[in-house]
VMD Tcl script that builds the backbone (N, CA, C; Angstrom):
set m [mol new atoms 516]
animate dup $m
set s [atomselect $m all]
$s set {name element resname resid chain x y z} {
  {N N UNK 1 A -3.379 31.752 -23.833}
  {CA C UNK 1 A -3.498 30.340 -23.533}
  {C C UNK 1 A -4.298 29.638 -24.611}
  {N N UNK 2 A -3.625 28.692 -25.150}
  {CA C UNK 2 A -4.560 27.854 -25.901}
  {C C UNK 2 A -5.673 27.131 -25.121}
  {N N UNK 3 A -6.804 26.730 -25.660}
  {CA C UNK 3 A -7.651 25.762 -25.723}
  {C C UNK 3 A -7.318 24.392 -25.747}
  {N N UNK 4 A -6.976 24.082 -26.822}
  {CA C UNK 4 A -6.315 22.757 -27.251}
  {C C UNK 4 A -5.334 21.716 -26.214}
  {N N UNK 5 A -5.536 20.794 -26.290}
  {CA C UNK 5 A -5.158 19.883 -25.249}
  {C C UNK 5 A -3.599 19.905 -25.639}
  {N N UNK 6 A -2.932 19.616 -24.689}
  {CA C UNK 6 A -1.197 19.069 -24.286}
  {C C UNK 6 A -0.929 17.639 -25.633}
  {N N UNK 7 A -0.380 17.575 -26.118}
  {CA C UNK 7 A 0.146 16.477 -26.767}
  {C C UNK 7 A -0.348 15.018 -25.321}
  {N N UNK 8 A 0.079 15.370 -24.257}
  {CA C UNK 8 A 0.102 14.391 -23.355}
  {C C UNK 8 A -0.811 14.225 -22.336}
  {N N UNK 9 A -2.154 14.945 -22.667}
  {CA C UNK 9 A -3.358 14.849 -22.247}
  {C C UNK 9 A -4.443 13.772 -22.596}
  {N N UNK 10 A -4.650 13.001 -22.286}
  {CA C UNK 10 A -6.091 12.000 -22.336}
  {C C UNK 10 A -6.781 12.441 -23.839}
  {N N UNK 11 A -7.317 13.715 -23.527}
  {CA C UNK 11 A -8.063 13.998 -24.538}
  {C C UNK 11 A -7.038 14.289 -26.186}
  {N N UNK 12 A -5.970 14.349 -25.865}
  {CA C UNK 12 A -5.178 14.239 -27.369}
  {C C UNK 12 A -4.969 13.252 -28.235}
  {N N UNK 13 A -5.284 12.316 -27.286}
  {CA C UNK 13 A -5.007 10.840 -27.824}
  {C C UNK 13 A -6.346 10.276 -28.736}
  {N N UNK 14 A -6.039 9.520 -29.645}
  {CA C UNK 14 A -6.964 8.641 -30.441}
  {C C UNK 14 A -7.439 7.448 -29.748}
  {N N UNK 15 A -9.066 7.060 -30.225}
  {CA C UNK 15 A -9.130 5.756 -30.006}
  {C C UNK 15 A -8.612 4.572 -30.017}
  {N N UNK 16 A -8.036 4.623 -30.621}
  {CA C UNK 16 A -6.910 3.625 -30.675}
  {C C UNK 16 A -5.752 3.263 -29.576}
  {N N UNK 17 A -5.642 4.686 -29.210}
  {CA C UNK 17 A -4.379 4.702 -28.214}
  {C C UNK 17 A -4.942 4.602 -26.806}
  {N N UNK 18 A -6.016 5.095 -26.822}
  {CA C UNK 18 A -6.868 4.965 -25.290}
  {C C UNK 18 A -6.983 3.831 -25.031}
  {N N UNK 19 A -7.372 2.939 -26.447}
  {CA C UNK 19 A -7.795 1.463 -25.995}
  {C C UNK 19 A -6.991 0.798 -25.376}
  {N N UNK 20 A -5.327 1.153 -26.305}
  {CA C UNK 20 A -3.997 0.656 -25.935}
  {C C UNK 20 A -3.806 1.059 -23.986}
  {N N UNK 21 A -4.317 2.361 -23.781}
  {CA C UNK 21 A -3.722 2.646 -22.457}
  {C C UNK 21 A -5.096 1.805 -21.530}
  {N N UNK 22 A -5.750 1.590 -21.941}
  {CA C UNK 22 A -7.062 0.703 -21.208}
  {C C UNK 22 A -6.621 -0.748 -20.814}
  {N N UNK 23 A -6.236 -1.500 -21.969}
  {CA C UNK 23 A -5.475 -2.504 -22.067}
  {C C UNK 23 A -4.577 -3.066 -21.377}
  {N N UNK 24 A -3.310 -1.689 -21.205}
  {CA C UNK 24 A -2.254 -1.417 -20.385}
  {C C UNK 24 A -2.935 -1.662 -18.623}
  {N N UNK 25 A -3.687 -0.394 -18.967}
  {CA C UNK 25 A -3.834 -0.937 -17.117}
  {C C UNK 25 A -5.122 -1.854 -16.729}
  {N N UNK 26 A -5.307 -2.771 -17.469}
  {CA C UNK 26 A -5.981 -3.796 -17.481}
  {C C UNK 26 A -5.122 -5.022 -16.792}
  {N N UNK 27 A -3.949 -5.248 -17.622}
  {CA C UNK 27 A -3.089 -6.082 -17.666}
  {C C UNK 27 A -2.185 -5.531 -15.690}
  {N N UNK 28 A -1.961 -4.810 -16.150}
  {CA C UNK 28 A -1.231 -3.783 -14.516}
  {C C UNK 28 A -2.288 -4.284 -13.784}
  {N N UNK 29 A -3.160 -4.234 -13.336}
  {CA C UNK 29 A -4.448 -4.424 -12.440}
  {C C UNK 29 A -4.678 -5.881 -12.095}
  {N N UNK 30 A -4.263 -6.381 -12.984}
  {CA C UNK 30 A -4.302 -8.231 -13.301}
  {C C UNK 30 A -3.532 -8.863 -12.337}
  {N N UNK 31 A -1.936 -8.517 -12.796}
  {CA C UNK 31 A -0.565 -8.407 -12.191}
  {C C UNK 31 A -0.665 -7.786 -10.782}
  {N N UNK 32 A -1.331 -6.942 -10.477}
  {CA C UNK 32 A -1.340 -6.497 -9.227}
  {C C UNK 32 A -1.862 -6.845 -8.313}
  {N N UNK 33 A -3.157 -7.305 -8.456}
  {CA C UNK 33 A -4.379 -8.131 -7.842}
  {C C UNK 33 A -3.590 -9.722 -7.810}
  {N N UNK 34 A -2.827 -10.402 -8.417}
  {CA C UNK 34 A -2.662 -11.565 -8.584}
  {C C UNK 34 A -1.450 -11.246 -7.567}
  {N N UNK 35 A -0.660 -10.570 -8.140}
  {CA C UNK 35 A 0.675 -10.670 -6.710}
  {C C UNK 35 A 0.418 -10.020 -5.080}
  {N N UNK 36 A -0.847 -9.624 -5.220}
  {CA C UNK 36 A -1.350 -9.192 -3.768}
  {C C UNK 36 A -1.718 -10.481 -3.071}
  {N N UNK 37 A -2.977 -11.277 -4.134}
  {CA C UNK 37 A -3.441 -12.194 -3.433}
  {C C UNK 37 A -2.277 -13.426 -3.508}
  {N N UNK 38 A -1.312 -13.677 -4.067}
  {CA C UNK 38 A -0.338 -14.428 -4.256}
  {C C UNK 38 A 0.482 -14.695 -3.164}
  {N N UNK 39 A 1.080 -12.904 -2.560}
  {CA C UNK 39 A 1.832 -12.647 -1.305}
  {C C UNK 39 A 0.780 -13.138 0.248}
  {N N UNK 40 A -0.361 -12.550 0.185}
  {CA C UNK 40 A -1.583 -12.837 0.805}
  {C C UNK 40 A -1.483 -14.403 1.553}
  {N N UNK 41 A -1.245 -15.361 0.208}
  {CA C UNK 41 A -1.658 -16.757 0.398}
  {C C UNK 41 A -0.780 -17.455 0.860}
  {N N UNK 42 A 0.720 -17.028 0.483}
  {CA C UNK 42 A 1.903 -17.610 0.704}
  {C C UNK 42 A 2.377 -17.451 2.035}
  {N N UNK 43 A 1.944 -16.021 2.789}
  {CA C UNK 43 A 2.526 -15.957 4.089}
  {C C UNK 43 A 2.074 -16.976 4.835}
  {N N UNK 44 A 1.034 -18.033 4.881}
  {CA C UNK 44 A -0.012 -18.787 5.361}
  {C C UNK 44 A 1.108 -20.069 5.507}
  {N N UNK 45 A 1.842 -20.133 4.166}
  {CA C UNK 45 A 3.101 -21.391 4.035}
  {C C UNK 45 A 3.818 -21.374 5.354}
  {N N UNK 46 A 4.556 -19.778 5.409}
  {CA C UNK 46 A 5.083 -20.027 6.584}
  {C C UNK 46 A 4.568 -19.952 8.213}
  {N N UNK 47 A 3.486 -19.070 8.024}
  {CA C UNK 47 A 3.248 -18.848 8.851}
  {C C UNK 47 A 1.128 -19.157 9.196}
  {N N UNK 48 A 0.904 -20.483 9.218}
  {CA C UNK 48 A -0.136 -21.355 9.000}
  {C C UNK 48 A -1.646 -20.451 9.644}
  {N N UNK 49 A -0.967 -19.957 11.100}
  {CA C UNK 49 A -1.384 -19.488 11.423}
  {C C UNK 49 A -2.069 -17.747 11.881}
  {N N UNK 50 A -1.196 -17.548 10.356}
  {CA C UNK 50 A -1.312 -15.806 10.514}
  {C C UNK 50 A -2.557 -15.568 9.726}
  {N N UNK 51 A -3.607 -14.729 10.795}
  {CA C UNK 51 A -4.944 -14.529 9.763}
  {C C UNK 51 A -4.633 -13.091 10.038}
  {N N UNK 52 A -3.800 -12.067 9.860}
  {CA C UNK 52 A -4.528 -10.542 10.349}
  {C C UNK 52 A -4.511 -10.192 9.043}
  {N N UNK 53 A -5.637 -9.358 8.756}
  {CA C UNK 53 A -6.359 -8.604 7.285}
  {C C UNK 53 A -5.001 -7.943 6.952}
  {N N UNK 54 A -5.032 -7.670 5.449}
  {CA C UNK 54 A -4.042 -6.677 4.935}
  {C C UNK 54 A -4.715 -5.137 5.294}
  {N N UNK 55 A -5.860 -5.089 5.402}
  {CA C UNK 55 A -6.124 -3.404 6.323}
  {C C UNK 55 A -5.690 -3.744 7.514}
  {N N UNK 56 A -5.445 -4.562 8.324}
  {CA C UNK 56 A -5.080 -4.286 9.280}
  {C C UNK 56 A -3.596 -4.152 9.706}
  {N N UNK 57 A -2.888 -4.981 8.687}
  {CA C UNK 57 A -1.369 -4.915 8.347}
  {C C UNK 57 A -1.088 -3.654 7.749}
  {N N UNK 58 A -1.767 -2.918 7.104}
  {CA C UNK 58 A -1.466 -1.672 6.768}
  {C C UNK 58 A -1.837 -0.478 7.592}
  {N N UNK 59 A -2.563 -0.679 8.745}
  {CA C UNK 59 A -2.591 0.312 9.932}
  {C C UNK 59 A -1.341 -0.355 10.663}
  {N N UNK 60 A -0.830 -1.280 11.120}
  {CA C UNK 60 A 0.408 -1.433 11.453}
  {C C UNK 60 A 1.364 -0.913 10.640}
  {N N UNK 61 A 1.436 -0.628 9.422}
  {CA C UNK 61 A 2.551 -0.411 8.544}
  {C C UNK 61 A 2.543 1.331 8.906}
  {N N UNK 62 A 1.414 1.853 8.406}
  {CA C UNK 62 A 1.376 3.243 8.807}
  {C C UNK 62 A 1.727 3.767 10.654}
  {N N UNK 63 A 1.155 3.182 11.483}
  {CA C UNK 63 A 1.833 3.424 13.234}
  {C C UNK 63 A 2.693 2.951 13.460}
  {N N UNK 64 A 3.623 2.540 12.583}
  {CA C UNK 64 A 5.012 2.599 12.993}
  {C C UNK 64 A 5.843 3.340 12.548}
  {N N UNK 65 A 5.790 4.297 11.938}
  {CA C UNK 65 A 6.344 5.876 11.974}
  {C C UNK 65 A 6.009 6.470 13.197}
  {N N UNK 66 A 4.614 6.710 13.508}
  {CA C UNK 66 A 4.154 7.537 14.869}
  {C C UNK 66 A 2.487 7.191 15.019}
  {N N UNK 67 A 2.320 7.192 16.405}
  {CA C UNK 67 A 1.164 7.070 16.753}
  {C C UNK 67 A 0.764 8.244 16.145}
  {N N UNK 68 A -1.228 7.613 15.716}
  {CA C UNK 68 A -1.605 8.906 15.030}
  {C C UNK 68 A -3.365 8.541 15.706}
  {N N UNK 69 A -3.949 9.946 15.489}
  {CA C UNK 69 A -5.478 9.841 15.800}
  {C C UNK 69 A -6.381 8.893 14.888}
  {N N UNK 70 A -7.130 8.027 15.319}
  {CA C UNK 70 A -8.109 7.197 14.271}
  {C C UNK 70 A -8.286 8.359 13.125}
  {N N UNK 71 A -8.770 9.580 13.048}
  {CA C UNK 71 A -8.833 10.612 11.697}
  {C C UNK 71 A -8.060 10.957 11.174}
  {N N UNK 72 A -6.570 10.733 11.898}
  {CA C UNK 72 A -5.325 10.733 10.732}
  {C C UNK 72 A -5.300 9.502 10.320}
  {N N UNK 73 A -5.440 8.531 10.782}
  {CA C UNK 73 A -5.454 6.992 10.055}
  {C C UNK 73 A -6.360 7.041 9.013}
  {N N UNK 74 A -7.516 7.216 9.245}
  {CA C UNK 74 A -8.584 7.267 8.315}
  {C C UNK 74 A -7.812 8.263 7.050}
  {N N UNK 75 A -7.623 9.094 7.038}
  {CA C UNK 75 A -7.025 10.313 5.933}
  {C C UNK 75 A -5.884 9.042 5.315}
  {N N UNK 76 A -5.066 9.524 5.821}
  {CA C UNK 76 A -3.662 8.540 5.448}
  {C C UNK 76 A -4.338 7.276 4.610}
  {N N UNK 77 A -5.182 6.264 5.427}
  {CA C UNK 77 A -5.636 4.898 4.487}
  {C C UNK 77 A -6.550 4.625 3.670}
  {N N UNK 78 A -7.421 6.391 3.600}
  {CA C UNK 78 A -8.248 6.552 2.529}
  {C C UNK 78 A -9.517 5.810 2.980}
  {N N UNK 79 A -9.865 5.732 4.114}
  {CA C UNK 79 A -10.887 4.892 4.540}
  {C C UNK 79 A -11.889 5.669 5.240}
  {N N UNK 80 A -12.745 5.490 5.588}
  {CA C UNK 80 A -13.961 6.092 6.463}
  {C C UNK 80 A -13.389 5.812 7.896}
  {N N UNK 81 A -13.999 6.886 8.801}
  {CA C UNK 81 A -13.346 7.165 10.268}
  {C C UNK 81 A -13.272 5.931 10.925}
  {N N UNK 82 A -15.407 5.335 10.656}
  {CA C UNK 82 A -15.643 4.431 11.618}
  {C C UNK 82 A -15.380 3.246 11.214}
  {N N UNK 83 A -14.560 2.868 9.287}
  {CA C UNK 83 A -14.141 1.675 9.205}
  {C C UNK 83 A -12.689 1.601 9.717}
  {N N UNK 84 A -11.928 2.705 9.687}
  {CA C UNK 84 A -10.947 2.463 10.863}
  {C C UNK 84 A -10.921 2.217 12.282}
  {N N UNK 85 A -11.872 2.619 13.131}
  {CA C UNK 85 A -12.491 2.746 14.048}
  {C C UNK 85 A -12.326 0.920 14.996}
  {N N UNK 86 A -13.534 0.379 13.556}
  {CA C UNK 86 A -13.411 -0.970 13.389}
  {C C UNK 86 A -12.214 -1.840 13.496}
  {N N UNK 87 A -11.530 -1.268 12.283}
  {CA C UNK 87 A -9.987 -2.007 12.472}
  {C C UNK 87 A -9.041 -2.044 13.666}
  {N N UNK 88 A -9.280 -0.550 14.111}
  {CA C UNK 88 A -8.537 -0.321 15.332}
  {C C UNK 88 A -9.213 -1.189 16.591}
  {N N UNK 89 A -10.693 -0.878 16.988}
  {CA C UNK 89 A -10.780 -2.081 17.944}
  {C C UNK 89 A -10.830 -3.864 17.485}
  {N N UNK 90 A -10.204 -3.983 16.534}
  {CA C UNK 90 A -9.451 -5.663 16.644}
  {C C UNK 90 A -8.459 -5.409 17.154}
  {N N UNK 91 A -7.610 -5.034 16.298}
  {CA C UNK 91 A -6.240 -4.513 16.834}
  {C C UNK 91 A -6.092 -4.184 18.220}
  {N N UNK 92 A -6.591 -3.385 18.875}
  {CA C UNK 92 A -6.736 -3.265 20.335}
  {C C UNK 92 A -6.975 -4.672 21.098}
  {N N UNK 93 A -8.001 -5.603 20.764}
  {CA C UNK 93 A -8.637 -6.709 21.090}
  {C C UNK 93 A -7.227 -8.026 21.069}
  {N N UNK 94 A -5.986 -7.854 20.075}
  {CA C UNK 94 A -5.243 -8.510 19.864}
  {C C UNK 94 A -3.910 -8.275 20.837}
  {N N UNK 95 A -4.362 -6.746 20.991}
  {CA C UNK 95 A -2.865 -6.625 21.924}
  {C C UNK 95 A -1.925 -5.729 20.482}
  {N N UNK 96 A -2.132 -5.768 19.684}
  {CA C UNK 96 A -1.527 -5.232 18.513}
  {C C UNK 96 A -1.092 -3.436 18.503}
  {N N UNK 97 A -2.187 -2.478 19.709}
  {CA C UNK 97 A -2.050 -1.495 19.678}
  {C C UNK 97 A -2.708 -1.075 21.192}
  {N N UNK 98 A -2.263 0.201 21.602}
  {CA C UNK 98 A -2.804 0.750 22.324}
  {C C UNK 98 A -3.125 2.686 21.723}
  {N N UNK 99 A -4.038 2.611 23.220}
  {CA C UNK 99 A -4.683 4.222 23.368}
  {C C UNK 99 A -3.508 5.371 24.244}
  {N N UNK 100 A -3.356 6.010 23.584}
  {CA C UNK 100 A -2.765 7.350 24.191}
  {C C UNK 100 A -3.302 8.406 24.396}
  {N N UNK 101 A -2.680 8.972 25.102}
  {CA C UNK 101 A -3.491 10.534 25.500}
  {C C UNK 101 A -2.770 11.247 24.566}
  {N N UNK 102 A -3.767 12.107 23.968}
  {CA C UNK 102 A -2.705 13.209 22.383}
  {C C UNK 102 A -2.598 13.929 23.486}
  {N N UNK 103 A -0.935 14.400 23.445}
  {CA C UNK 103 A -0.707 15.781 24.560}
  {C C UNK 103 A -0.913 17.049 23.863}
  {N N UNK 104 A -1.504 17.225 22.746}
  {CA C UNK 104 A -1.737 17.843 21.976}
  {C C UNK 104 A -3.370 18.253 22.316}
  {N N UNK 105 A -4.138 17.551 22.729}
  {CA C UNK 105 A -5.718 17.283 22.951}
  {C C UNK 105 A -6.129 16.473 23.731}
  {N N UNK 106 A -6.556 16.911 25.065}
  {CA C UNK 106 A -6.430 15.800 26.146}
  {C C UNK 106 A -7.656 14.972 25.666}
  {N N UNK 107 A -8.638 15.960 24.547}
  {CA C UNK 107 A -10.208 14.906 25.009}
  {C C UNK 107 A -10.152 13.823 23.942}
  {N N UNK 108 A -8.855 13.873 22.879}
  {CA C UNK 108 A -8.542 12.445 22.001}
  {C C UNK 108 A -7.429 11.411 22.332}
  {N N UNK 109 A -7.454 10.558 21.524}
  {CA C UNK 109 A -6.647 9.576 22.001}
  {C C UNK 109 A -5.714 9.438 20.458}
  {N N UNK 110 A -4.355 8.709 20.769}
  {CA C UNK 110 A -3.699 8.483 19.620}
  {C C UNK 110 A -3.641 6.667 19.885}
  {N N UNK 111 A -3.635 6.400 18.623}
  {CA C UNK 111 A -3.241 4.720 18.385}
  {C C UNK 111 A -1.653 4.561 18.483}
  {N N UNK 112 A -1.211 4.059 19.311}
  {CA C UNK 112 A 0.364 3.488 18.702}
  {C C UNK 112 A 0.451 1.815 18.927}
  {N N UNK 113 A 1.402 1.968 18.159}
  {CA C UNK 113 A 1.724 0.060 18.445}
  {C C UNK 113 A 2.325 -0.149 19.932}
  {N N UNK 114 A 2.332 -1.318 20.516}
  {CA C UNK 114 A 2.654 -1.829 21.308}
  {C C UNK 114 A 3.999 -3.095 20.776}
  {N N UNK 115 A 4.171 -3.493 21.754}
  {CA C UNK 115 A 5.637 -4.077 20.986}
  {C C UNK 115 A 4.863 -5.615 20.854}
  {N N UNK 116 A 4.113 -5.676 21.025}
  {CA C UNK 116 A 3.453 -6.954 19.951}
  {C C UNK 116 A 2.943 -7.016 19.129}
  {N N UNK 117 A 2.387 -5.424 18.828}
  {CA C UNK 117 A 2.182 -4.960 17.025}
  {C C UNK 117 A 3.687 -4.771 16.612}
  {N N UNK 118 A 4.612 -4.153 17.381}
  {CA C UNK 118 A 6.064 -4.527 16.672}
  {C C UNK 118 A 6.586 -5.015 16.185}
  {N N UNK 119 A 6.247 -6.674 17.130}
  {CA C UNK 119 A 6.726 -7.985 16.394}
  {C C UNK 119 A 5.772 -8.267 15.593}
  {N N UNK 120 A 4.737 -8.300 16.148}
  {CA C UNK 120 A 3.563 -8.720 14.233}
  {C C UNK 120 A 4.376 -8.256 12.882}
  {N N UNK 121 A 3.911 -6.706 13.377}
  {CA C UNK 121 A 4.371 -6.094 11.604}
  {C C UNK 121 A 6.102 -6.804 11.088}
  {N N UNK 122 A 6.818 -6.703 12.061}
  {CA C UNK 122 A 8.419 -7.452 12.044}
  {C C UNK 122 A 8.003 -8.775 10.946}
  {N N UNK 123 A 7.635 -9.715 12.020}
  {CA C UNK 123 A 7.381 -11.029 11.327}
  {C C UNK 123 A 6.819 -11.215 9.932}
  {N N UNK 124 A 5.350 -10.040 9.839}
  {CA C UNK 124 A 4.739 -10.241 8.992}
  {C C UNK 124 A 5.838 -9.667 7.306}
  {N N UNK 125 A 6.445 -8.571 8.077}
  {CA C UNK 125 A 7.191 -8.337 7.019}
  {C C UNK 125 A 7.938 -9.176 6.338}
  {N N UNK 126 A 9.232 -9.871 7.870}
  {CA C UNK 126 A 9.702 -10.609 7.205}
  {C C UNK 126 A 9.525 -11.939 6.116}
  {N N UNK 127 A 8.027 -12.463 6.519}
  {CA C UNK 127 A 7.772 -13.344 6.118}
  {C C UNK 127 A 7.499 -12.993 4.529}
  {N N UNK 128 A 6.803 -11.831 4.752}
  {CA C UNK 128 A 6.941 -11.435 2.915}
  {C C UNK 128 A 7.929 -11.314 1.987}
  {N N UNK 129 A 8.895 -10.337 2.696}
  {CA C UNK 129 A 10.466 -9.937 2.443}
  {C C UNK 129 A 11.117 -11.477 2.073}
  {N N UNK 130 A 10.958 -12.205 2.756}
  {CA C UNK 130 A 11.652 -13.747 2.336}
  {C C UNK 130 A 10.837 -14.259 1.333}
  {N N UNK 131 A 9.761 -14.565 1.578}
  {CA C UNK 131 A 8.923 -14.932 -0.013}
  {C C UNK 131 A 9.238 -14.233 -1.511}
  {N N UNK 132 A 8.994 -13.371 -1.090}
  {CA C UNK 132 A 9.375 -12.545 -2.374}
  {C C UNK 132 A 11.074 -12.577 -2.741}
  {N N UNK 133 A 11.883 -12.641 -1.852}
  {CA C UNK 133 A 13.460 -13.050 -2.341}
  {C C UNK 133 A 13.880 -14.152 -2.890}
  {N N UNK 134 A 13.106 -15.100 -2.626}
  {CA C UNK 134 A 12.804 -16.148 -2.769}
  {C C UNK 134 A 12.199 -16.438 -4.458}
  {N N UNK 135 A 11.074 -15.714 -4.063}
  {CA C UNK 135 A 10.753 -15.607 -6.159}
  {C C UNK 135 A 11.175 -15.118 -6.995}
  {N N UNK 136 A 12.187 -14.373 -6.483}
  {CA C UNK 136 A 12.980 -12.779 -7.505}
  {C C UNK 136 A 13.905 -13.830 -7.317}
  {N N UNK 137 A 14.569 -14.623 -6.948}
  {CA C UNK 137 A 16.111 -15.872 -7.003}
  {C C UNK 137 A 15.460 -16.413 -8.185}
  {N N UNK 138 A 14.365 -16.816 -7.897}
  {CA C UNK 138 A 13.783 -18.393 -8.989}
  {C C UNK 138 A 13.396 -18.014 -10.476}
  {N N UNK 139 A 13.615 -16.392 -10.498}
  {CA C UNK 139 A 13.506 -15.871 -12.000}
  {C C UNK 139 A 14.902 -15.818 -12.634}
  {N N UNK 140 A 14.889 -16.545 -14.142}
  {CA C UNK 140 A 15.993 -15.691 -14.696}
  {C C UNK 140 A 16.031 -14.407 -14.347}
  {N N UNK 141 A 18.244 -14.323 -14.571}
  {CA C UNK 141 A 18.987 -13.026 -14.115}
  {C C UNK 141 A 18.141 -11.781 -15.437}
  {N N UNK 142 A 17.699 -11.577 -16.212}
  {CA C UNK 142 A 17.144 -10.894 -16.860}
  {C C UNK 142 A 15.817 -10.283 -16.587}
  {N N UNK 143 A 14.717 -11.299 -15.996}
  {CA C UNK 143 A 13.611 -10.684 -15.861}
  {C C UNK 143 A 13.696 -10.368 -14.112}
  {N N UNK 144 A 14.755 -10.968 -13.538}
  {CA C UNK 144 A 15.060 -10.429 -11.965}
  {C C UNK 144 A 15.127 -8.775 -12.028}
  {N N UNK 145 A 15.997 -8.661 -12.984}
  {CA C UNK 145 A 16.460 -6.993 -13.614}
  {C C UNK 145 A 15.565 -6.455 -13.441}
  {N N UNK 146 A 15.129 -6.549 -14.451}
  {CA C UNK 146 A 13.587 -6.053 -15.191}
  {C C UNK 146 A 12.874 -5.507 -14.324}
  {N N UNK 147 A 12.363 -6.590 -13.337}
  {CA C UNK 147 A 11.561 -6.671 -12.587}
  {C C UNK 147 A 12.365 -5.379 -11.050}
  {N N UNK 148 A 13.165 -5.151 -10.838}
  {CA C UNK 148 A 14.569 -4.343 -10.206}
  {C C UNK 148 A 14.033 -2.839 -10.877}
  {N N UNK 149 A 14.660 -2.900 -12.069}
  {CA C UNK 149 A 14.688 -1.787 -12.932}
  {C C UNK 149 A 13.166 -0.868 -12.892}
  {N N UNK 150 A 11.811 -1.668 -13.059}
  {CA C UNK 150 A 10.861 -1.149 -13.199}
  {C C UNK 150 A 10.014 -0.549 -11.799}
  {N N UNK 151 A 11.106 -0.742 -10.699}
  {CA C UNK 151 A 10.536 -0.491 -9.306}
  {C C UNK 151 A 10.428 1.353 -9.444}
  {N N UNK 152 A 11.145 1.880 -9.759}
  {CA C UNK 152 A 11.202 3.038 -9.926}
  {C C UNK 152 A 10.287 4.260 -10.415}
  {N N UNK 153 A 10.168 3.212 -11.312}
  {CA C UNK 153 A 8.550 3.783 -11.937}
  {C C UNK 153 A 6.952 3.520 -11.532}
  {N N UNK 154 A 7.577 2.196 -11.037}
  {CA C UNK 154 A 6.175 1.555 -9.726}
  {C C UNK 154 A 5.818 2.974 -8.409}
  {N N UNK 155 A 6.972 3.623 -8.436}
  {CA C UNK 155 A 6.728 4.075 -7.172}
  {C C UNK 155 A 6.505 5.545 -6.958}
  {N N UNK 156 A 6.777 6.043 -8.766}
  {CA C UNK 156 A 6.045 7.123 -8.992}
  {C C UNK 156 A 4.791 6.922 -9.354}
  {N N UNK 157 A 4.085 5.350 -10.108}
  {CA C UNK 157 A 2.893 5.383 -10.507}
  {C C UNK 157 A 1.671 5.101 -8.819}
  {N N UNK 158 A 2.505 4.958 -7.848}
  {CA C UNK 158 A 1.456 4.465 -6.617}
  {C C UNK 158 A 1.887 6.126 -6.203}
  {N N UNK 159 A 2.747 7.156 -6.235}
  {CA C UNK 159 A 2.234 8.768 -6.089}
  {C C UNK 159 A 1.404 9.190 -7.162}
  {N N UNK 160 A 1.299 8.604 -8.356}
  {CA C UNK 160 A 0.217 9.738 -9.419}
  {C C UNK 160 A -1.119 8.988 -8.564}
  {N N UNK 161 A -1.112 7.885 -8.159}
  {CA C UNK 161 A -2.396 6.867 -7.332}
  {C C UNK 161 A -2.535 8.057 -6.490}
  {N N UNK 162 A -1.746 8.024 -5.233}
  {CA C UNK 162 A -2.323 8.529 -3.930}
  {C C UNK 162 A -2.704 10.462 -4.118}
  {N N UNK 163 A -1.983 10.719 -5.677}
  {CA C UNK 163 A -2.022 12.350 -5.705}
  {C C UNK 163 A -1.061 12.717 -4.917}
  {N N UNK 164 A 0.065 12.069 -4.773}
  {CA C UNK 164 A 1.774 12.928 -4.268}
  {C C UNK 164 A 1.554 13.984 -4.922}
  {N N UNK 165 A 3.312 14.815 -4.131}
  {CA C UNK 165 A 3.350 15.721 -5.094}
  {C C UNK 165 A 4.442 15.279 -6.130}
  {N N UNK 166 A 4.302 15.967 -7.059}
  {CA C UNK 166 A 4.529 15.578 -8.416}
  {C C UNK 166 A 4.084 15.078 -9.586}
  {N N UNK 167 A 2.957 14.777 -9.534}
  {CA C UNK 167 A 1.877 14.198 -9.829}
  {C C UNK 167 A 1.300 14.949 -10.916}
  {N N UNK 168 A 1.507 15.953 -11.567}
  {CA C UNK 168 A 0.683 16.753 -12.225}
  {C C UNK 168 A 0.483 15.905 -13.684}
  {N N UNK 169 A 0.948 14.701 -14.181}
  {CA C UNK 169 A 0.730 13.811 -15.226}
  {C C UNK 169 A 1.851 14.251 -16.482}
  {N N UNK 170 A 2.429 15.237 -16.163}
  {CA C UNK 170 A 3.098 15.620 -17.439}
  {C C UNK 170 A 4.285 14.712 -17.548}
  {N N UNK 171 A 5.225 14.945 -18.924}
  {CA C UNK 171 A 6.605 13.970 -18.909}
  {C C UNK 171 A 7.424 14.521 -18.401}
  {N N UNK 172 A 8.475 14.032 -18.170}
  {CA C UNK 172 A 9.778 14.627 -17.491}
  {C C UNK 172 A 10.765 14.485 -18.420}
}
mol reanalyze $m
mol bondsrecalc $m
mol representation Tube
mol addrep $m
């Protein structure tokens, strides 16, 4: 085994090129943060009155596959037990979710949605899903593409994020 780094290792690269990949996800981070809070602000257009947190839209997004224990939520959203904990009793407080008995473990409980977290996450989706169709129309047919084309790679770079598998950084 060599010592020596991979052609495609961090440490192979020059100053120069690090700066370039610094740069890179400088700009990515920019773009990302801006179309979060962008989508964020716009659902408000249609929907004046929608305040629920994006953590809390994303524990709806995750319990609608399957009810899961607050410590699988927590794992899954990368969060601390008792800041899920938190999230979950709003959510409870809204009608958004209920408590189950794990038949798996009588002395825990599982979170699932209720069908008015159903329609939340529904609405909330749709309301995004239309915004965003809406801005992908209002771009030239070229950077619509673009913007199409580069999803692919968006969605291996949010698995090298979460540590999917596949992830080991090398090229393909």
């Amino acid at each position: 085994m060599s010592s020596q780094p991979s052609p495609d290792s961090p440490a192979a690269h020059s100053p120069l090129e690090e700066a370039a990949a610094v740069a890179r996800a400088q700009r990515l981070t920019d773009v990302i943060t801006r179309l979060r809070r962008a989508l964020r602000s716009s659902i408000r257009t249609d929907y004046p009155w929608e305040s629920l947190p994006m953590a809390q839209v994303e524990l709806l997004q995750t319990l609608a596959a399957a009810p899961l224990r607050v410590g699988e939520l927590a794992d899954r959203q990368r969060l601390a037990p008792n800041t899920v904990s938190g999230l979950v009793g709003k959510l409870l407080e809204a009608g958004f979710v209920d408590r189950q008995p794990d038949p798996g473990d009588r002395r825990t409980a599982r979170i699932a949605l209720t069908a008015a977290g159903r329609q939340q996450l529904h609405d909330w989706q749709h309301a995004h899903e239309r915004r965003l169709a809406d801005a992908l129309e209002s771009l030239p047919l070229p950077e619509r593409e673009a913007v199409m084309t580069a999803l692919p790679a968006l969605e291996l770079l949010a698995k090298a994020l979460a540590g999917g598998p596949g992830t080991s950084g090398g090229s393909e």
